[in-house]
N, C-alpha and C positions, 0 to 999 in steps of 0.2 A: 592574743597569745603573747604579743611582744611586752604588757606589763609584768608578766613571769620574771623578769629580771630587771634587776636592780643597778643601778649606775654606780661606779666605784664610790664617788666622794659620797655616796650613801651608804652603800655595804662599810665604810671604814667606820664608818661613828658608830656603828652598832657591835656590841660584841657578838663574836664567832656564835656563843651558842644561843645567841640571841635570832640570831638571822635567820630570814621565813627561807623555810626549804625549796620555795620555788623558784630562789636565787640560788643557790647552791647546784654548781654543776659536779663536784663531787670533793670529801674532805680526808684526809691528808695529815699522820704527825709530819712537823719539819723538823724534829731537835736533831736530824741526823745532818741538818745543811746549815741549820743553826747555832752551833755549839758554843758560840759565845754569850747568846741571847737569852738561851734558854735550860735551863735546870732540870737534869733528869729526875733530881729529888722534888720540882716543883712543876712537873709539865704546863708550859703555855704557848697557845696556838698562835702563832703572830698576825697582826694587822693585815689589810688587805693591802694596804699599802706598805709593808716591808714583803711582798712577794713580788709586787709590782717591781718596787725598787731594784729587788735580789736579778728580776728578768732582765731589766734596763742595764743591769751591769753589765751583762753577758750580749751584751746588743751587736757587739762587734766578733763575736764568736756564737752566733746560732746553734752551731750543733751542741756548745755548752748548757745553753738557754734549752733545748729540746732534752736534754738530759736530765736537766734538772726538772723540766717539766714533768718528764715521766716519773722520776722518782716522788717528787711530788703529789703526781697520783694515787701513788701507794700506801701512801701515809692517813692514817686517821687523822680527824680532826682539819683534815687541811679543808678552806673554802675556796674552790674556782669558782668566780664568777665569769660571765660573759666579758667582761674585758680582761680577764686574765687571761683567755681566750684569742681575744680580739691581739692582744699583744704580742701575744705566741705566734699568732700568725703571718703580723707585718714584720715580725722580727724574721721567723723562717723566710719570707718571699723577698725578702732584701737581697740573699746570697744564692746564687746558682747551686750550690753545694746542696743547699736545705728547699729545693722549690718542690721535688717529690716529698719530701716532706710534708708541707703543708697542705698538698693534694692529699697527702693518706688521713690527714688529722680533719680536714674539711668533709671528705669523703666520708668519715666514720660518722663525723656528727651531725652530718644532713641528711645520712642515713637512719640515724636514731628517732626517737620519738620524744626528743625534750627540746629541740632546736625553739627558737623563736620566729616567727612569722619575717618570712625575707624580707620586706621590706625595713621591719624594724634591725634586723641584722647588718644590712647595709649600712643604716645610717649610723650603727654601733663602730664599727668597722671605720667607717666615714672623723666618727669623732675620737675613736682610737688614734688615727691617722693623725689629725690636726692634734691631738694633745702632747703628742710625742714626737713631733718632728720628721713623721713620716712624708713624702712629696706623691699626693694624689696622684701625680701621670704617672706613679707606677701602680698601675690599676692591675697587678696579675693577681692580690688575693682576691680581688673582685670578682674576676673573671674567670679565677679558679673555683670561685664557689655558685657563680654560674654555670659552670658544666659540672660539678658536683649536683645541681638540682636536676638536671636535665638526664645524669646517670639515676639520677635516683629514681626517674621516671614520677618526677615532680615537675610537672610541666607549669601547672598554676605559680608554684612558686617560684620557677626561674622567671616565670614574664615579673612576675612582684621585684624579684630580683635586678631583672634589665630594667623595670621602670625608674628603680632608686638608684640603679648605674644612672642612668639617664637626668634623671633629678638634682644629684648631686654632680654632676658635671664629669662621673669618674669616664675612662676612656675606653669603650668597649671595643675587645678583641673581634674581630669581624670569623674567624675560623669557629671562636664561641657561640655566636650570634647565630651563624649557618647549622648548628648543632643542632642548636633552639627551635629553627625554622624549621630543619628537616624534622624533626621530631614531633612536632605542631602537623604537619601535611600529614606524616603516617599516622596519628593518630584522628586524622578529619575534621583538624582544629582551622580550617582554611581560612576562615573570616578574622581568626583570633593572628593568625600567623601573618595574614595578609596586615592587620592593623599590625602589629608589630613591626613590622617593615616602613608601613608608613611613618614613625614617630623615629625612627632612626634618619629617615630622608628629614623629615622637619631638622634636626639636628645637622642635617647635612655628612651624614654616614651615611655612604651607597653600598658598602658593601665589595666583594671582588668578584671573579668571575662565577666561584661556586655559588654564590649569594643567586644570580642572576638563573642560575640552572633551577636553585631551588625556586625562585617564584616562577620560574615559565611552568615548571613542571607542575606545580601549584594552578594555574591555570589550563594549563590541559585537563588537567583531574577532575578541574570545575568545567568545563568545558569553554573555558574564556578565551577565547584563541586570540581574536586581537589584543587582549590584553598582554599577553603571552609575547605577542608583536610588539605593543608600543613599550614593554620592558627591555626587550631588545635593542628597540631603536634608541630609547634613550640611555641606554647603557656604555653606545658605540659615539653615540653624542656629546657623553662626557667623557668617552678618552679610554675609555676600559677597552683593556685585548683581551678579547673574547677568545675563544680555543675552538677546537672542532665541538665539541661536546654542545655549546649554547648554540651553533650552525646546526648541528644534528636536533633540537630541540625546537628551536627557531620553527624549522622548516617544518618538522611536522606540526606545529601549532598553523602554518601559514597552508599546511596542507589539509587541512580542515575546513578552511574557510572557502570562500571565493577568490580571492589573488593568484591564481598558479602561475601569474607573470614573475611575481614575486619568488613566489619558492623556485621558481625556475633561476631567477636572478642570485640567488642565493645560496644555491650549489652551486653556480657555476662562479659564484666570489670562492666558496670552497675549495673551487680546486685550481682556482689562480694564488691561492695562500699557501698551496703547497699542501693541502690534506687531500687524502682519498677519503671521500665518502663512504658513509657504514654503509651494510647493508640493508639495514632498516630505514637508514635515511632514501635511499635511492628506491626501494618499497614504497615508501610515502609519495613523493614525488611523479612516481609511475602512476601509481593508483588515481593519482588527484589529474593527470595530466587525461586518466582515460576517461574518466567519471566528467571531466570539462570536455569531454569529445577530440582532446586534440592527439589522436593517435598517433599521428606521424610523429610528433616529438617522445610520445611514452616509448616507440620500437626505438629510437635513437639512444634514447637512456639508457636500456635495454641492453644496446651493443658498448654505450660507454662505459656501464658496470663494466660489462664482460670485457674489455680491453683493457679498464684498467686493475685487471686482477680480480674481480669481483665477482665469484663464480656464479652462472645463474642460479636463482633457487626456484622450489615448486610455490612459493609464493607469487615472485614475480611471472612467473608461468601460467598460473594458473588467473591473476590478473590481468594478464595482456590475451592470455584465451578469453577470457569475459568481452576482452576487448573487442574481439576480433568476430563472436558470438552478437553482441550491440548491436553492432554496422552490419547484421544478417549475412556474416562472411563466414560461412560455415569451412569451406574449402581452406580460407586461412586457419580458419582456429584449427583442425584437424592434422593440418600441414604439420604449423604449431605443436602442437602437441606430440607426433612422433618425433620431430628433430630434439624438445627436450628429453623424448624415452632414448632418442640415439645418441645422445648427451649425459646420459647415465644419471641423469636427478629421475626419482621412483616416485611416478604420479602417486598423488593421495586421493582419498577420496573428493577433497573438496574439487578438485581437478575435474573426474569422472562427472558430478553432480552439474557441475556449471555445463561440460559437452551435453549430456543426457537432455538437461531442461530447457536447451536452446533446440535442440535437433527435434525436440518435441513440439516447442513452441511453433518451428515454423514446417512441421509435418512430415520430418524427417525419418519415419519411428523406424526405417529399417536402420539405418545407420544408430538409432538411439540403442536399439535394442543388442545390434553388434559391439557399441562402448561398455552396456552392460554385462553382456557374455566376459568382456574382457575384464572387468573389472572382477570378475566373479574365479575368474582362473588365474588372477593374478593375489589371488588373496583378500582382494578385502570385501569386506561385508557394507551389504546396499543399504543404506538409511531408508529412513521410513519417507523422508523428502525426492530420494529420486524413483522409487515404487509410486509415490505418487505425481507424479512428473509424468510417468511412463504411463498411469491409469489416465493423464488426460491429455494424452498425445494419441492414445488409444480412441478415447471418446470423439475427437478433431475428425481421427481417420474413421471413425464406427466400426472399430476392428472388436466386436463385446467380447469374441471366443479368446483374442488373445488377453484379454482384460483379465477374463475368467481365471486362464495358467497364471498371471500375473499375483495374482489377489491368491490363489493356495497354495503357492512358492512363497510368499511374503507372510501366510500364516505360519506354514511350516517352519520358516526359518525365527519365527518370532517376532515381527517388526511390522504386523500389520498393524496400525490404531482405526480409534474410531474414526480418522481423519480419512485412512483410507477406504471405508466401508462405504462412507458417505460420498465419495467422488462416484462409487458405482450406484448407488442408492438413488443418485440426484439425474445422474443418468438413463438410469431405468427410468424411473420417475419422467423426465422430460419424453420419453419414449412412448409413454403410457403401459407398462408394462410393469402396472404395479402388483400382480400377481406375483411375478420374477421378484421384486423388489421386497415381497413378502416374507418369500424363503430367501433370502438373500439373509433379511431382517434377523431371519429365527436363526440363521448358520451365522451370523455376527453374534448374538448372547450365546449359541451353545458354545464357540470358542471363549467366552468369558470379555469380550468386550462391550463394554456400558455402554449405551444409546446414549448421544451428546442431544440439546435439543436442537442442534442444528440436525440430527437423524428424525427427529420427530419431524422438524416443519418438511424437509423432502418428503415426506412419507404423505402430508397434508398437502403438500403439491401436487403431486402424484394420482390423489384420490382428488380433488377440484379438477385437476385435468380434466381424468374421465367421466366428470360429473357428479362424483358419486360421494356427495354432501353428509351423508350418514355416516360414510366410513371416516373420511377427512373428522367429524364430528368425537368421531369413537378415539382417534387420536390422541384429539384436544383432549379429551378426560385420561387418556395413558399419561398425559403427559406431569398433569398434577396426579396421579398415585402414585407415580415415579418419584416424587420431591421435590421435581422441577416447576421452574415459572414460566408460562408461555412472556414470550415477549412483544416489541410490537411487531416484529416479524411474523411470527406465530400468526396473531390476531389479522392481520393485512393479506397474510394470504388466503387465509379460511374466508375474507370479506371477498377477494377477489371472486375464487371460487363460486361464492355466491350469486357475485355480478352476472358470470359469465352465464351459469345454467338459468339466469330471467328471474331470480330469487332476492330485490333487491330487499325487501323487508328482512330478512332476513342475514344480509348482510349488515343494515343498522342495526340488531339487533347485538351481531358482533359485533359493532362498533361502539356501543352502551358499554357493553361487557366489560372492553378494553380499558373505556374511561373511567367503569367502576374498580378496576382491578388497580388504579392508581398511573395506569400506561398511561405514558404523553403521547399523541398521534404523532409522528413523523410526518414531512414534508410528502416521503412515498406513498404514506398512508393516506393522505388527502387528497393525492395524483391519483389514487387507486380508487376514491370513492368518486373521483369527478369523470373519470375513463369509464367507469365503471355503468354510472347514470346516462352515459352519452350514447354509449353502446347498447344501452337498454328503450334509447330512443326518449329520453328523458335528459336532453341537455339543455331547456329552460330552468329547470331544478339545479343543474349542476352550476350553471352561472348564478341562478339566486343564490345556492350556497358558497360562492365563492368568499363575498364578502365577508361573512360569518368564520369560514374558516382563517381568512386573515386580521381577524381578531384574537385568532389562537398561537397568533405568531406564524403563519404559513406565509413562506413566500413563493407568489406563482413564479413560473419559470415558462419559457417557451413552449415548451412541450404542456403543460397546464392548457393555455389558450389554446394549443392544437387538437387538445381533445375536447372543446369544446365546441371548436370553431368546424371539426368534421363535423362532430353530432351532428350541427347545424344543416350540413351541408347534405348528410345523408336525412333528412326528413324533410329537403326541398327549402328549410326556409333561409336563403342566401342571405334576405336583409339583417336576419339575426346574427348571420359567421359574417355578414360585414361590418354589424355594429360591433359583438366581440372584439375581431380584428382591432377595430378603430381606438377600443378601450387598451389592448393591449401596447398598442402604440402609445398612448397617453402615459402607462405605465412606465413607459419607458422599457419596454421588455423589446429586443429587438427578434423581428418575424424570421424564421429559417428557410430552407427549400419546402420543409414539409406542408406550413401554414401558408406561401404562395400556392404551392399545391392544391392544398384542400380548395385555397378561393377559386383558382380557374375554374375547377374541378363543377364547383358551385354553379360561376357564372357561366361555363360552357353548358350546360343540363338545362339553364334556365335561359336560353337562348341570348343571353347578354356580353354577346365576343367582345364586342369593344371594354367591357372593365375586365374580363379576362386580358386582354391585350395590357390595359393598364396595368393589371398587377405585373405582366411580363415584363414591362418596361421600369417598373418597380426594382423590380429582382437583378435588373440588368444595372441599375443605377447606383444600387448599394455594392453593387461588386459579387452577388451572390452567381453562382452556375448549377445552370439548369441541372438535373441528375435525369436521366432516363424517364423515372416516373411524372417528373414534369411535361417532358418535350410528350411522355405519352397521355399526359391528359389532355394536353394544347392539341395535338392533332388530331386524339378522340373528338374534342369537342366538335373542331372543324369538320371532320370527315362526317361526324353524324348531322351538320346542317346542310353537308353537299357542297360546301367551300372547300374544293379540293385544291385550288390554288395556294390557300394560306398553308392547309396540310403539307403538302407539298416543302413549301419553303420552309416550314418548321421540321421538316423530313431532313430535307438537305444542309441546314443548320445544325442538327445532331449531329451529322455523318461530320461538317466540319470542325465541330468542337471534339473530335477525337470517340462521339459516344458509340456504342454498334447497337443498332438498333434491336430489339426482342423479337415475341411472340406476338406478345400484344400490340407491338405499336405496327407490325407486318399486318396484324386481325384487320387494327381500324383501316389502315391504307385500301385492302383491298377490300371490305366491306365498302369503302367509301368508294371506290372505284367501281363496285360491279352494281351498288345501287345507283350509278347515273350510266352503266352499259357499258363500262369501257373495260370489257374483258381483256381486252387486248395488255392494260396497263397491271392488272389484277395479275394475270396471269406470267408478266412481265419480273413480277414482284414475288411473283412463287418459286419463279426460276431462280431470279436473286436469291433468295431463303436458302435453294437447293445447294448453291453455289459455296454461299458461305455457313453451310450446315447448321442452320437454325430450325431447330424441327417446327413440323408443324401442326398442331393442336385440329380439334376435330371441326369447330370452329370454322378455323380457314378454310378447309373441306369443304363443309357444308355452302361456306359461302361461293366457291368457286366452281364445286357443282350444279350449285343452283343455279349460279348465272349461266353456266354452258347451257342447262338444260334449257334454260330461258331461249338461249340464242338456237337452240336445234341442233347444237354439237355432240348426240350422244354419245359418239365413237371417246371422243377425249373425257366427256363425264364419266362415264362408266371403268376407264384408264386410271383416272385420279382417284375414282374410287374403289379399284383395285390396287391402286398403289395404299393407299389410306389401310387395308385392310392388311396389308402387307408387314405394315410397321407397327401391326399389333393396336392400333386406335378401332375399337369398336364403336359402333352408327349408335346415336340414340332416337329418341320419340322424332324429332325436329327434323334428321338426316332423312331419317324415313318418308317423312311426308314431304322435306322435299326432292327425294326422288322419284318416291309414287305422284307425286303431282306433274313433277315435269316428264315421268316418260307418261304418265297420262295428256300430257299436253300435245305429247309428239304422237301418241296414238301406240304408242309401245304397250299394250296392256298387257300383254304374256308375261315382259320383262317387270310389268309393275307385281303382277299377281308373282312371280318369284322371290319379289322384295316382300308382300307384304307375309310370305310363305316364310319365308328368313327372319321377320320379325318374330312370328309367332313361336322359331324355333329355338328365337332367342330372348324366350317369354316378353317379350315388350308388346304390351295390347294397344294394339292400334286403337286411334279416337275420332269418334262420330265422325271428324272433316276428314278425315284419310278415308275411311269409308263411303262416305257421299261422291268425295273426288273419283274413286272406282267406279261408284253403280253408275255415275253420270256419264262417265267415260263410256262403260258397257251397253248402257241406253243409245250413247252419241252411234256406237258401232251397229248396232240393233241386236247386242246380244244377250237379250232380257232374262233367257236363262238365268245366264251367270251373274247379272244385274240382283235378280232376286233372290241367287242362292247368299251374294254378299249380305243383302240385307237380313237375310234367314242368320248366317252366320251373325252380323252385328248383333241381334238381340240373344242368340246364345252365347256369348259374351257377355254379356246384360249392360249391354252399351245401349242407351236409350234415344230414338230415332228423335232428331228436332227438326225444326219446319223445314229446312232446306231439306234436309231427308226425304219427304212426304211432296214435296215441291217438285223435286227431282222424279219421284214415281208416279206423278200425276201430269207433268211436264215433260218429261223425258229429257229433262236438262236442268241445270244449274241455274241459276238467273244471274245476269251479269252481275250484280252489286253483290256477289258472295267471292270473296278473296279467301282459300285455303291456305294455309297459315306454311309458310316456304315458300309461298310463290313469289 
């Protein structure tokens, strides 16, 4: 662009009408300025250089020189070139008189569309300057035609501009420079703006303090926060007095980060310099101070605003409520919050939203649900984020009816989405109550909301639950008519499903699917295939595939080998869940509670206490603690080989690490206790239970009966299992026989014949050894009637008599070596 014009000593040797029009900035008669030169009976347009000269005259009167300029313009025939231009200019910018001047003459012609390419104009300007005896440091037309680019919303051209400021050494305005900048950021020129700065520092121009605002803020934008910092820091380094404004910007770039030492140190330089902090600034600092957990210093800030005139707001309020909501301080946050209502700042919602979803989270829903009454009589309107807050505070407590009022309040008022359909959807679903979830389904499209596929894959949860593979199945195809793509979520759960109803063919077959469909397996999805096989009693398969899988890029993880290493453990073979184990270690995967677990678990079954023990001392070395279900496999094991002393001490090791013992670990104690006779301790141990209200399962029952019965305590069996009956635990097959066996053993048959009369009335059909144990009993008494109306009844039952049966009626008794199954 910058060849469009022509240099004087060129324009001069050519005649006027000779000259290429793309020099010619516009022409002009003179005879009205030249009336000695020139002849109205012979019009001629004079030289480039008697205009030049005519300007030079007037050099020491400017407004002379702009007068005549304009007139100038008027005139046909006249030629401005660019340094006729250029002259008009450093002539204007010499006298304070004429410097808006020169602004309006710049301003027009950078606004025009014949300018030349800034760079080349500078350097026109540049040798304007040296021809005429102009002094470069006074750089203001420079600098005036750099903010003439930047008005113009010619950004490219003013950097063209600063660079040939730059080049030729002229001296840039720093107030010009910050124009530049700030104009480069608003328009998201941040890399362009940022170099532009740097090439001013190579020059050693830093700028002042506006300069310094503009790049932090420049850095925020980008999100560069320490840089944002180290502008600061070097800014205070070289001597610059910074203002409150670059403290106010400072801090929150440094509240961004990780330093809150920092931004703490730096408001309180603030207000040793004599400034009150903005309210924004003191916002930043709070926030950062509670998000860094250090509370105590955010309420201090808190009160230092407010002291030093800084009224609270529902920001800060509403941040320090978050606060106080964190640390599960509900009673503060709520404190909190009326003192700012009694304080007259008007919660907002965002206020409401943060109480609601904390009082939800920790199962507070009556208090959630009174903030929302409040919020709802104070005017404002419930986002669709704390509706659904409230549906899974709801779901926590299994409160479905108030779910229900929740969900057609939230349609009615307009702010139900598919987000919230699906909180109920996935809950039904988890419930098995996918029938509900059905019509749930059909009452979500008739209000007119779309099914997300995250509503598909609940629905495919839902039906895998209950088994029911065909429906889950019918899903998967709604889901492509819909438009949609299953994902691999989709695909991992319909594989689960599979797993779980003993189908796994056909869960690879989903898993083909997936691979053809372009899906990459996920890590879950590979957990899910190897859980899957384990529980299907196929965890040789699951560890063959493992390898194979981590060629796919899988990485195990703890929980992987735990599902292997149960598999193992459930189909008896320990050497395999200890070879697993050992590979896992190799991996470098470090073992959890769960996978010491499963190994006692192992070796206690397989009578191998001592590397149970091993692993215990394992667990203990690494620094891991035992959980309940540990201590309860380690004393399962023990109690079931009659080692009640180790049980014992691993009983009273619970109690001292703080744990309370269960159900289960009371089951084994006194199972273990009443199989070597010591009711006394059994019974010892029920009272305990009583004591600290741990109920008790039918289980302990049976075992506690049976031993009384054993010992000829009927008075207390019959007690306990009158209490049993009381608490609503109904007797099964097992209870029964071993009560009929043991009051058959004490010769109570009346009392056995009412048991086995209760069974029947409580459809449970007695079996052959319950039977046998009566006739034998009845035989023992000599009361062969009843002996044979029993067996009469057995085969109408169509219970079929076996040798001991036939044994008994030709014997008149049992034979020692037949043990009835409770005794």
């Amino acid at each position: 662009m910058g060849t469009r014009f022509l240099k004087s000593n060129i324009i001069s040797s050519i005649p006027p009408k000779n000259i290429h029009p793309l020099s010619q900035l516009f022409c002009t008669s003179l005879t009205d300025h030249f009336p000695e030169k020139i002849s109205h009976e012979t019009p001629c347009i004079p030289s480039q250089s008697e205009v030049l000269d005519t300007l030079l005259s007037h050099r020491e009167d400017p407004s002379s020189a702009l007068v005549f300029f304009k007139q100038a313009e008027r005139q046909r025939g006249f030629v401005k070139t660019v340094d006729v231009l250029c002259l008009v200019l450093q002539i204007l910018a010499s006298n304070p008189d004429t410097h808006e001047d020169a602004k309006y003459l710049l301003n027009n012609y950078v606004f025009g569309d014949s300018a030349p390419a800034a760079n080349v104009f500078v350097g026109l300007l540049v040798e304007s300057a040296e021809r005429y005896g102009f002094e470069l440091s006074d750089s203001r037309v420079f600098n005036y035609l750099l903010n003439s680019y930047v008005r113009a919303n010619k950004i490219t051209d003013a950097v063209e501009c600063f660079r040939g400021m730059l080049e030729h050494g002229v001296v840039l305005w720093v107030p010009f420079v910050n124009m530049l900048l700030t104009a480069m950021v608003r328009r998201n020129m941040v890399d362009d703006a940022r170099q532009v700065y740097d090439e001013m520092v190579q020059r050693r121009v830093y700028g002042d303090c506006y300069t310094l605002h503009v790049l932090m803020r420049l850095c925020l934008k980008e999100g560069r926060f320490e840089e944002a910092e180290r502008y600061f820091g070097e800014a205070v380094g070289r001597g610059l007095k910074v203002d409150a404004a670059a403290y106010g910007i400072v801090i929150q770039a440094v509240c961004k980060g990780p330093n809150l030492k920092l931004a703490c140190k730096l408001l309180k330089e603030m207000r040793e310099l004599g400034w009150v902090p903005s309210e924004g600034t003191y916002v930043a600092v709070i926030g950062a101070c509670v998000r860094h957990g250090n509370f105590k210093e955010a309420l201090r800030l808190k009160d230092e605003m407010v002291g030093g005139g800084v009224p609270l707001n529902v920001v800060v309020a509403t941040i320090l409520i978050k606060g106080h909501c964190m640390r599960r301080d509900m009673s503060s946050a709520l404190q909190l919050f009326h003192e700012v209502v009694e304080a007259g700042v008007t919660p907002n919602v965002a206020i409401f939203s943060v109480l609601i979803e904390w009082c939800c989270k920790i199962g507070r829903m009556e208090q959630a649900d009174e903030l929302y009454t409040k919020m709802k009589f104070m005017g404002l309107q419930p986002t669709v984020f704390i509706v659904n807050f409230l549906l899974k505070g709801f779901w926590k407590q299994n409160l479905l009816e108030n779910a229900y009022g929740l969900l057609d309040e939230a349609v009615e008022n307009g702010i139900a989405s598919v987000a919230t359909y699906n909180i109920l959807l996935l809950w039904l679903c988890q419930l098995g109550k996918v029938n509900v979830a059905c019509n749930l389904w059909d009452k979500m499209i008739s209000n007119g909301i779309t099914p997300s596929l995250v509503s598909y894959n609940h629905m495919i949860l839902g039906h895998c639950k209950r088994g029911r593979l065909d429906d889950a199945c019918n899903v998967m195809n709604d889901i492509i008519k819909s438009g949609l793509k299953p994902n691999v979520i989709t695909y991992t759960i319909l594989m689960d499903g599979s797993f779980r109803k003993g189908d796994s063919d056909h869960a690879f077959k989903v898993f083909d699917q997936m691979v053809a469909a372009g899906i990459v397996p996920t890590d879950y999805t590979f957990n899910t295939v190897i859980n899957g096989l384990c529980k299907a009693g196929r965890a040789s398969e699951a560890k063959d595939k493992l390898p194979i899988f981590i060629n796919q890029d899988f990485i195990p993880t703890c929980m992987t080998y735990n599902c292997i290493i149960d598999g193992f453990v459930k189909e008896g073979a320990i050497d395999s869940a200890e070879s697993a184990y050992r590979e896992m270690c190799r991996s470098r995967i470090s073992p959890n509670v769960i996978t010491y677990t499963s190994l006692i678990s192992g070796f206690c079954k397989s009578n191998r206490v001592d590397l149970a023990l091993k692993m215990y001392d394992d667990m203990k070395n690494k620094g891991l603690e035992l959980d309940i279900t540990a201590y309860s496999t380690l004393i399962a094991g023990f109690c079931k080989m009659q080692d009640m002393e180790n049980a014992c001490k691993f009983f009273s090791e619970l109690l001292e690490v703080g744990l309370t013992p269960n159900t289960i670990v009371y089951n084994s104690m006194i199972s273990g206790f009443r199989n070597l006779n010591n009711m006394e301790a059994a019974l010892s141990l029920h009272k305990e239970m009583t004591k600290n209200k741990i109920p008790c399962d039918l289980q302990i029952y049976t075992s506690l009966i049976g031993g009384l019965l054993k010992e000829g305590k009927l008075s207390f069996a019959i007690d306990l299992y009158s209490e049993m009956l009381s608490k609503g635990i109904e007797p099964d097959i097992f209870m029964y026989n071993v009560l009929i066996n043991g009051l058959c053993s004490n010769g109570q048959l009346e009392k056995a014949g009412k048991i086995l009369k209760e069974m029947n009335e409580n459809n449970i059909t007695p079996t052959v050894i319950l039977y046998n144990t009566l006739i034998a009993g009845h035989f023992k008494e000599g009361n062969l009637q009843e002996a044979f109306r029993l067996h009469d009844e057995m085969l109408d039952k169509g219970l079929v008599p076996d040798d001991a049966t036939y044994d008994i009626i030709v014997n008149g008794k049992l034979k020692r070596s037949y043990t009835p199954v409770g005794a």
